[in-house]
Backbone as CSV, one residue per row, in Angstrom:
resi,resn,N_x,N_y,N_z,CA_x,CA_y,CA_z,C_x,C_y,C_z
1,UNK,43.856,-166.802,78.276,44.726,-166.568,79.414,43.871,-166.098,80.589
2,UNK,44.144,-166.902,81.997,43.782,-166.235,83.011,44.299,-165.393,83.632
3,UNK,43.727,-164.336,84.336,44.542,-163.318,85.565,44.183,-163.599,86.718
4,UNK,44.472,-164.402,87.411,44.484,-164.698,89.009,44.437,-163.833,89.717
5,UNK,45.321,-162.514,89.697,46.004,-161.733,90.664,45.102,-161.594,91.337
6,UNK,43.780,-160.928,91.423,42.633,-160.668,92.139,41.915,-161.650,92.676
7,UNK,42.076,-162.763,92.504,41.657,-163.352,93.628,41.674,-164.030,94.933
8,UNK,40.960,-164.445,95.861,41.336,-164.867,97.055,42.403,-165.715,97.428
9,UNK,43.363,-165.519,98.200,44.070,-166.886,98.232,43.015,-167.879,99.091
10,UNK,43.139,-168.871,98.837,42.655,-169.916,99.838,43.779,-170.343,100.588
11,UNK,43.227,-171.614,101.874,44.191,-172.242,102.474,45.158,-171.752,102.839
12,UNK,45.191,-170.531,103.172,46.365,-169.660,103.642,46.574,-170.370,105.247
13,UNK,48.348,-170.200,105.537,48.496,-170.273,106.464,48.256,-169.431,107.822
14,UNK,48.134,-170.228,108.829,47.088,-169.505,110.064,48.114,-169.635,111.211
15,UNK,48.063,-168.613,111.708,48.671,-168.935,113.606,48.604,-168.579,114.289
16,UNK,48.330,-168.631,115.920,47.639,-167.518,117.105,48.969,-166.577,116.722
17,UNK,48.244,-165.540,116.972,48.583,-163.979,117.152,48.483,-163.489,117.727
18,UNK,49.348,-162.325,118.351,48.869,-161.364,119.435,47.778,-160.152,118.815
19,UNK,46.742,-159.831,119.426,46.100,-158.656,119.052,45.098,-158.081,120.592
20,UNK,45.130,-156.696,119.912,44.519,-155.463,120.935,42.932,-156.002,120.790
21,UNK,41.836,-156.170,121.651,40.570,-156.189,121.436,40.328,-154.538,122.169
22,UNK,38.988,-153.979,121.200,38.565,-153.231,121.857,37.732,-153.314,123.081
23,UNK,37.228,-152.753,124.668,36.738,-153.127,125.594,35.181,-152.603,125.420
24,UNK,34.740,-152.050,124.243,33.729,-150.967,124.167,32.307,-152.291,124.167
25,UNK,31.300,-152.156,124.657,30.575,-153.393,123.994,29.638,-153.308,122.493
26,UNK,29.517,-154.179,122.075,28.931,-153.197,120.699,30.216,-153.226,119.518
27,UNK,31.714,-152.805,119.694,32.561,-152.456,119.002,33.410,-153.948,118.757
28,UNK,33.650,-153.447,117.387,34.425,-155.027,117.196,35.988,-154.782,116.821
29,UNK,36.372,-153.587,116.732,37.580,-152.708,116.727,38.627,-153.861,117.376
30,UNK,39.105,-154.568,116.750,41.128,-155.207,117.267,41.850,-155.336,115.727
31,UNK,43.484,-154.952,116.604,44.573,-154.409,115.846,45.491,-155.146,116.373
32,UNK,46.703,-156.050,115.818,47.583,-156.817,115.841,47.991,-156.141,116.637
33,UNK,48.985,-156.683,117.429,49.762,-156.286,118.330,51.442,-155.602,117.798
34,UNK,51.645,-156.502,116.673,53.085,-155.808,115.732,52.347,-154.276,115.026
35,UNK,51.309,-154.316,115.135,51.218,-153.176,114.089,50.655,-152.012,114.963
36,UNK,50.773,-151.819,116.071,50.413,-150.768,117.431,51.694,-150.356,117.615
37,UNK,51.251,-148.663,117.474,52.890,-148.210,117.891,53.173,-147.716,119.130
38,UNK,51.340,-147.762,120.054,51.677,-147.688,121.863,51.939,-149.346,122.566
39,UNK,51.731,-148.573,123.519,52.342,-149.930,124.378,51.036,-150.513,124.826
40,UNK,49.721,-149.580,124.748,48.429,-149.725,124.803,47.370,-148.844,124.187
41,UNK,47.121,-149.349,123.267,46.487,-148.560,122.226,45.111,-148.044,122.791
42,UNK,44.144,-147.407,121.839,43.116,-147.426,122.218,42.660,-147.271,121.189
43,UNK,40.992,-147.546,120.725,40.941,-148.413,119.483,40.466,-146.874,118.582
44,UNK,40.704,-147.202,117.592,40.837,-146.312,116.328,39.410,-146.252,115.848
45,UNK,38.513,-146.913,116.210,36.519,-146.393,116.101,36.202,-146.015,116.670
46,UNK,36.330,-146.200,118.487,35.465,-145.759,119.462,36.534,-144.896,120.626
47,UNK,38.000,-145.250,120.101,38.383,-144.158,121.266,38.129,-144.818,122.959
48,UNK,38.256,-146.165,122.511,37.315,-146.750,124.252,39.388,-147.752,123.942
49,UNK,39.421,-148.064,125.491,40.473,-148.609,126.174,40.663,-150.172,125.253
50,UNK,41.564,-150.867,125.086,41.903,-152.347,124.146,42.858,-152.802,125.720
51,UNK,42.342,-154.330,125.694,43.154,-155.474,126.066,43.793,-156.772,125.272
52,UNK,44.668,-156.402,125.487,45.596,-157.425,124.906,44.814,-158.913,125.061
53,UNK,45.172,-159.780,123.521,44.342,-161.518,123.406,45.219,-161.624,122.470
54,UNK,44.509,-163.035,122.062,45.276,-163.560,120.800,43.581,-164.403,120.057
55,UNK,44.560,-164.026,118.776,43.163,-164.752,117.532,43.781,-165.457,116.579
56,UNK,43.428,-166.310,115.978,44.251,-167.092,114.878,43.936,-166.197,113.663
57,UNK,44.961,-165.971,113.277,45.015,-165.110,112.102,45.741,-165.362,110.944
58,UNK,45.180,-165.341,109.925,46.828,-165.830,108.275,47.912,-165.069,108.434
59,UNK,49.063,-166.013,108.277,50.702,-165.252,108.542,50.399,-164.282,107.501
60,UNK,51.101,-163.022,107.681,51.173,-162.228,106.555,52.603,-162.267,105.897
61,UNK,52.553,-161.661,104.759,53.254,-161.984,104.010,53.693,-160.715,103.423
62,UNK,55.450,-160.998,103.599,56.320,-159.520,103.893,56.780,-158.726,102.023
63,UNK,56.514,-159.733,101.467,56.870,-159.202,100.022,55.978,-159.667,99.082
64,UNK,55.640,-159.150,97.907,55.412,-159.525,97.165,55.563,-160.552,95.896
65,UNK,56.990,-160.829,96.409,57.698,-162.405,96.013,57.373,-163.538,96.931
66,UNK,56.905,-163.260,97.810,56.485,-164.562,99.068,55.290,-164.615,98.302
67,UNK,54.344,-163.549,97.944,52.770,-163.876,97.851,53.040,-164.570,96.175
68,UNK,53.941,-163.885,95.361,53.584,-164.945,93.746,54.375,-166.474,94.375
69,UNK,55.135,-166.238,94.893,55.670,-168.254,94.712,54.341,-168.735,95.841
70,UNK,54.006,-168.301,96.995,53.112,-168.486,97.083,51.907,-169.320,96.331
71,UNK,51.500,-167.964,95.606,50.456,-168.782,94.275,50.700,-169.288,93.972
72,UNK,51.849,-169.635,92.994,52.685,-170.384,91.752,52.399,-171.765,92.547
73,UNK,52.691,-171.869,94.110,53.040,-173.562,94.661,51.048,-173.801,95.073
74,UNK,50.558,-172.535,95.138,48.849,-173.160,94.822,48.393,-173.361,93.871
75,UNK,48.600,-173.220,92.797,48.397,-173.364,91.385,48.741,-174.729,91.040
76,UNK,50.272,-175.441,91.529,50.691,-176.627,91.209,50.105,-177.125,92.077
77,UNK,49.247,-177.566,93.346,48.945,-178.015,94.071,47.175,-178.493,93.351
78,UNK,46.960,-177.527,92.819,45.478,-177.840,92.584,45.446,-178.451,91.515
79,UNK,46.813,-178.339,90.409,47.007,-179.066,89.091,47.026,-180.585,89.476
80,UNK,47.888,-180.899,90.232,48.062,-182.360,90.867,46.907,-183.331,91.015
């Protein structure tokens, strides 16, 4: 028997996103924009000012029943 659970998903789905960049140079500090609870954050390493961008990022995934059928339909996909 295998245990999957631990490993990477692949091929995850991707989509521009909003996120905070930090302005510091040097710092690579950005934070989604849903997950900031100011209206302008400032970044959580350096304490230096964030401007709002967007980055393509994997949808996340709100339960832990999205992430097993998830697998379950990558699993049949790679069986095929």
């Amino acid at each position: 028997m295998s245990y999957s659970w631990n490993k990477p998903l692949e091929n995850l789905p991707e989509e521009m996103t909003a996120i905070w960049s930090c302005t510091k140079e040097g710092c690579n500090g950005w934070i989604r924009d849903n997950f900031s609870f100011k209206d302008i954050p400032v970044c959580s390493q350096c304490a230096s000012s964030m401007v709002s961008s967007n980055k393509i990022l994997p949808i996340l995934v709100s339960s832990d029943q999205q992430i097993k059928l998830y697998r379950k339909n990558q699993r049949k996909d790679t069986k095929s």
